[in-house]
C-alpha positions in Angstrom: 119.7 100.7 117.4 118.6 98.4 120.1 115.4 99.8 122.1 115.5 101.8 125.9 118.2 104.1 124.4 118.4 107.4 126.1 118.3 111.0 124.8 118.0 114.1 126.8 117.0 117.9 124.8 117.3 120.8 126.4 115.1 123.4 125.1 115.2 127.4 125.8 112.6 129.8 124.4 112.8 133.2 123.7 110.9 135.7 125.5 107.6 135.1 123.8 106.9 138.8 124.1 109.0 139.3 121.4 110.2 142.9 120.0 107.3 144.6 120.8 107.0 143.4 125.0 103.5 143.2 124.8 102.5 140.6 122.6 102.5 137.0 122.9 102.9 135.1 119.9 102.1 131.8 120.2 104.8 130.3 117.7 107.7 130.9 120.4 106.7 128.7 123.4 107.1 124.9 123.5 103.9 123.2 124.8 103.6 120.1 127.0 101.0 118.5 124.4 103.9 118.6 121.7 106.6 117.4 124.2 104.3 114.8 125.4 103.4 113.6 121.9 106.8 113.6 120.6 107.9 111.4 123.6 105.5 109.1 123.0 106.3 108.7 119.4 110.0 107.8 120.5 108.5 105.8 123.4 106.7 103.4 120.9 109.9 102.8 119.5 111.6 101.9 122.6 114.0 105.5 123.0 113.4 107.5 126.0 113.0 110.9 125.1 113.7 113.5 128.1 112.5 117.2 127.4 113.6 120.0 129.4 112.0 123.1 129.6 112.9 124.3 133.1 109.9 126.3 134.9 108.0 127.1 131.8 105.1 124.5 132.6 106.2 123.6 136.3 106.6 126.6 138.3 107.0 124.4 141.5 110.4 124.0 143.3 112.4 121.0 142.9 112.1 118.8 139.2 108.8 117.3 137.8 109.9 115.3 134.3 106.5 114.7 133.8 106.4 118.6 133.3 109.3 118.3 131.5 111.4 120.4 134.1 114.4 118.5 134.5 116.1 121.6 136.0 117.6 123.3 132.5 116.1 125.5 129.9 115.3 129.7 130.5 113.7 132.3 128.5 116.7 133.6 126.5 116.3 137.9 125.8 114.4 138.4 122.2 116.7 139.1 119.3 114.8 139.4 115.9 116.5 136.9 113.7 118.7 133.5 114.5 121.3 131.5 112.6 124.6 129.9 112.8 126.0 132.4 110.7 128.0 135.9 111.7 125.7 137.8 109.9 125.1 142.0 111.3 121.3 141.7 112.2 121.5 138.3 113.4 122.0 136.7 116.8 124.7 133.8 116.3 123.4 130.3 117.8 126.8 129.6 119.8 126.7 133.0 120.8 123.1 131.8 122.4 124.2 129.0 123.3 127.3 129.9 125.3 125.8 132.7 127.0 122.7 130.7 128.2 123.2 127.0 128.0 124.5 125.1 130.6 128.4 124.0 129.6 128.2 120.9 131.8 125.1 119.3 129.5 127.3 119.8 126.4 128.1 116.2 126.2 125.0 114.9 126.8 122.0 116.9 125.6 120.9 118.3 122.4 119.8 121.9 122.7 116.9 123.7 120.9 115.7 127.7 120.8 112.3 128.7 120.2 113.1 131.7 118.3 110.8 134.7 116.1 112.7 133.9 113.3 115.5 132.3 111.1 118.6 132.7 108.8 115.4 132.6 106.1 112.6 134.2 106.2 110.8 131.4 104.9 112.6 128.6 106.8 111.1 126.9 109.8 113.9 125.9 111.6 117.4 124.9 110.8 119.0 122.0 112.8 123.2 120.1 112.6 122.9 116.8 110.8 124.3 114.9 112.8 124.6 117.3 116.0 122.8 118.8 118.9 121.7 122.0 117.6 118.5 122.7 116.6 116.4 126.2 116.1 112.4 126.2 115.7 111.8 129.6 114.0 107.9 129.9 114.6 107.6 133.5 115.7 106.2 136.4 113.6 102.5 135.8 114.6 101.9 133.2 112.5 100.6 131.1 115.0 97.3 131.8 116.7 95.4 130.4 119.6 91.5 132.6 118.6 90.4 129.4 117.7 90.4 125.2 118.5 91.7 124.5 114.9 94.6 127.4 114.9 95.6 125.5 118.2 95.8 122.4 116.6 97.7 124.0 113.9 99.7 125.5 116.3 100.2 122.2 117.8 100.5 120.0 115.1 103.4 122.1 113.1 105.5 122.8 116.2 105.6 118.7 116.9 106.3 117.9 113.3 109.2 120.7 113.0 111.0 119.7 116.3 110.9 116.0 115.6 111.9 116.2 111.9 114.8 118.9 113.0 115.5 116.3 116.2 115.8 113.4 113.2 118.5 116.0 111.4 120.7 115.9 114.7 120.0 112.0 115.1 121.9 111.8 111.4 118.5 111.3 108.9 118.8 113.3 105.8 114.9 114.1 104.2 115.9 111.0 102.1 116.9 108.9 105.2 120.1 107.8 104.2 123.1 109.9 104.8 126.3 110.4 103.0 127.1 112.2 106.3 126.9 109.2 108.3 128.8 107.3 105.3 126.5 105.1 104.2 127.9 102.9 101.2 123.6 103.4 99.8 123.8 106.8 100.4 120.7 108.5 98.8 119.6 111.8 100.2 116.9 112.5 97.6 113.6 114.2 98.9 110.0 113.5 98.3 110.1 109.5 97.3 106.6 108.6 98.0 107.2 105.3 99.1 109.4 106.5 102.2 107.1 107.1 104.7 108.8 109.8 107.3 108.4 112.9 108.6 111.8 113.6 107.6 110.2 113.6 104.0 109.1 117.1 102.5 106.5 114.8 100.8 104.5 114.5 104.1 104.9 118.0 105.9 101.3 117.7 106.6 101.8 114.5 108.6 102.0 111.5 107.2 98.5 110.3 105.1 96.8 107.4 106.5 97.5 104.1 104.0 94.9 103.2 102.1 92.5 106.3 102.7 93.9 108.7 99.6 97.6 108.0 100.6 98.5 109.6 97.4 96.9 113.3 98.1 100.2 114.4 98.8 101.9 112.9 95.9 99.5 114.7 93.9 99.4 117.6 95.9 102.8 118.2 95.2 103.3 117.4 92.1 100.7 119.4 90.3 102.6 121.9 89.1 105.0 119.4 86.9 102.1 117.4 85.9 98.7 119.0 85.7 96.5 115.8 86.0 97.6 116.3 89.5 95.4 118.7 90.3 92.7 117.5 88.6 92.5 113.7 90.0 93.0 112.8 93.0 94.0 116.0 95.0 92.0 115.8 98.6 92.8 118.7 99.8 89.8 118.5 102.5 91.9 115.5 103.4 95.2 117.3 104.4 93.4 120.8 106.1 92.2 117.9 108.4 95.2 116.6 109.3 96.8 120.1 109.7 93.8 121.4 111.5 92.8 118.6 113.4 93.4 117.2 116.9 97.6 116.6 118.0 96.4 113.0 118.7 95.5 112.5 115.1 98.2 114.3 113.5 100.5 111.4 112.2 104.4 111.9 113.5 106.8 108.7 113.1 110.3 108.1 111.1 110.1 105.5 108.8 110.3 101.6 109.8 112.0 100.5 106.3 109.5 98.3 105.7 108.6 99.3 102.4 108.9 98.2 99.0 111.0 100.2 96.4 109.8 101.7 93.3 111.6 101.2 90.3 111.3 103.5 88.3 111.9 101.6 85.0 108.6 99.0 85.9 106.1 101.5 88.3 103.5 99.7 90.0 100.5 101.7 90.6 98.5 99.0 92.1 101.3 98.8 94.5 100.8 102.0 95.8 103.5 103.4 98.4 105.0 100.5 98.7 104.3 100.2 102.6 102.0 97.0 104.1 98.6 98.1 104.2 98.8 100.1 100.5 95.9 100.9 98.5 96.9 101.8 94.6 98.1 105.4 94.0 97.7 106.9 90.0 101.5 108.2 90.3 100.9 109.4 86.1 98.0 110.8 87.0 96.0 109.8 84.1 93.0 108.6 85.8 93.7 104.9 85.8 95.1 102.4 87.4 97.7 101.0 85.0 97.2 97.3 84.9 100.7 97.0 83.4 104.0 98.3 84.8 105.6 101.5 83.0 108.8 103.6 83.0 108.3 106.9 84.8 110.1 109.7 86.4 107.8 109.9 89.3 110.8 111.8 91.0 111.7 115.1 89.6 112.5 117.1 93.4 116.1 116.1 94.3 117.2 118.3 96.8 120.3 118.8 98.0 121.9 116.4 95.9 121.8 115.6 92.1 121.8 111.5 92.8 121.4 109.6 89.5 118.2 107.6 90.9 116.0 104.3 89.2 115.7 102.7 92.4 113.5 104.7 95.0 113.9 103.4 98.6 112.4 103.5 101.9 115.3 103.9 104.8 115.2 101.7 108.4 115.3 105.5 110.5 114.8 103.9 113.8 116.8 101.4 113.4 119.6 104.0 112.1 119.0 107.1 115.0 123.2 108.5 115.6 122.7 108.4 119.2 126.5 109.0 119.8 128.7 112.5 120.8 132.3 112.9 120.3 134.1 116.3 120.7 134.3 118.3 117.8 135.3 122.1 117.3 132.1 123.5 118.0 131.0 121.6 121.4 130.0 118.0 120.9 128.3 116.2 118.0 126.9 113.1 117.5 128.9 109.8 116.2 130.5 106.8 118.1 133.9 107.5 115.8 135.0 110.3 113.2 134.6 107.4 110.6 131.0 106.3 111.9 129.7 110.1 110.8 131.9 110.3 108.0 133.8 113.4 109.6 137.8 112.5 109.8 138.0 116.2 110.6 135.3 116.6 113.3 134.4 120.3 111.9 130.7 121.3 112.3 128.7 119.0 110.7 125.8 120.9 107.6 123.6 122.9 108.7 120.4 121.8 107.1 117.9 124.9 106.7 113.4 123.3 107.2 111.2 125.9 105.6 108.2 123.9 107.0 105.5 124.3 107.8 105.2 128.1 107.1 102.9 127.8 104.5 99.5 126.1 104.7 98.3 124.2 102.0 96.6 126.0 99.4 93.9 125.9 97.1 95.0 124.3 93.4 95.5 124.3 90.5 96.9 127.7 91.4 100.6 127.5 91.5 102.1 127.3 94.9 105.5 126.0 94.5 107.6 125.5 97.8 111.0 126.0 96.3 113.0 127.5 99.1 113.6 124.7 100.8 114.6 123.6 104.8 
């Protein structure tokens, strides 16, 4: 997708008093560090990323976009629980959406509610792939602001979940490529190492810097199926930093495509992630660096789809963003043509449910398994 590509979100909160009126929890309001960083990130890669928040951070009359009031986005009344779903208990996201959001932005504007808390109580937000619908469920008082590194947290998890739920309504799947968008090397399966996006469960904790223990999530993650994990390599000081650190450090991008695959029939350890830069990663975990290469199922996570894999790939997500809406039955989607998205029909596109980052990571070897999954 050629560079200086537009895309407009509108984003409404709810009232971040929540159920009780009294307190404020943190996890409900969108902050003009995250805005700003998430700009910049698209900004880097030529897209210019408008946020709309309305008043929230400009209570000034007339617009400010450098406040991010581009005259949308209000504080929509608390219900409990969100979900595109008809579910007693729950407050429907069209039902949001037509009672609050402007209809005239429909064709332009993706639109995003800060809400207390999702379809799941462990998911983190849920967002249309591709679409314009997104929900960040961050309420519940898990987020705090007593301290500099629970605003960081704070901080650092909001940006990741909005951008990697943004990527879900720009068409990426958490494998990058998309049978949704139809593409003929559709691959959709989750946590390959070597590609290097936040739309990659792998790297929930922001992506690792290369060469400085890039394989601490690998390991991390894979401890439980291999219990050498846990005992080499596993930096967990590493990741707390990066989750409790400063926004500026906390590594957001998509993936470039630029890196190498793995085959799983010849591993290369030496080789690392596959991405330039690439210091070796001990994928068996057996405390070596295997000179030689060997067969390996370095993948055993495939979620959402059950693809036969021996070729792990990185994915071009930049150069792949969906930037397109066409009518469909529930407003307007994303996709230059039915056949571009794969959607002859134009229904509503899946809903793809994020349960990050609700849990922080934890101390191992004790078993911490993430299986319900966004």
């Amino acid at each position: 997708m050629a560079g200086g590509e537009h895309k407009d979100v509108e984003i409404d909160f709810m009232d971040p008093k929540g159920g009780d009126g009294q307190t404020v929890d943190p996890g409900m309001v969108p902050y003009k560090p995250v805005l700003d960083r998430i700009r910049a990130v698209f900004a880097d890669h030529g897209f210019h990323l408008h946020f709309d928040v309305g008043d929230l951070l400009d209570a000034s009359p007339g617009l400010d976009p450098a406040e991010h009031d581009c005259g949308g986005g209000n504080q929509v009344p608390f219900p409990t629980k969100v979900c595109y779903c008809k579910t007693p208990g729950f407050k429907n996201f069209d039902e949001i959406k037509a009672h609050n959001l402007a209809i005239n932005r429909w064709a332009m504007f993706h639109y995003v509610v800060f809400a207390n808390e999702g379809g799941k109580p462990t998911t983190g937000g849920e967002g249309e792939r591709p679409g314009n619908d997104v929900y960040i469920s961050h309420g519940k008082h898990l987020y705090k602001f007593d301290t500099p590194q629970n605003v960081n947290y704070t901080y650092n998890h909001q940006a990741y979940t909005l951008m990697h739920e943004l990527g879900h309504n720009l068409g990426l799947s958490h494998g990058g490529y998309s049978t949704t968008n139809g593409d003929s090397l559709a691959d959709e399966a989750n946590y390959k190492p070597n590609y290097f996006s936040i739309m990659n469960y792998l790297y929930d904790e922001g992506l690792p810097v290369l060469g400085t223990q890039e394989g601490e999530r690998y390991y991390y993650e894979h401890a439980d199926v291999n219990p050498l994990c846990a005992a080499t390599g596993v930096k967990l000081a590493n990741m707390s930093a990066s989750s409790y650190g400063p926004l500026a450090q906390f590594r957001l991008d998509y993936s470039s495509g630029v890196g190498s695959q793995i085959d799983l029939a010849a591993v290369v350890e030496e080789e690392g992630l596959g991405q330039p830069g690439s210091q070796w990663v001990d994928f068996d975990c057996d405390g070596l660096v295997d000179a030689a290469t060997y067969a390996d199922d370095l993948y055993a996570k495939v979620d959402g789809m059950n693809v036969p894999l021996t070729l792990l790939r990185d994915h071009d997500d930049w150069g792949g963003l969906d930037l397109y809406f066409v009518p469909s039955t529930s407003g307007f989607n994303n996709a230059e043509t039915a056949a571009r998205s794969g959607r002859p029909e134009l229904m509503r596109v899946p809903i793809l449910n994020d349960r990050q980052p609700l849990d922080r990571p934890a101390p191992l070897p004790e078993a911490r398994r993430r299986r319900v999954r966004r």
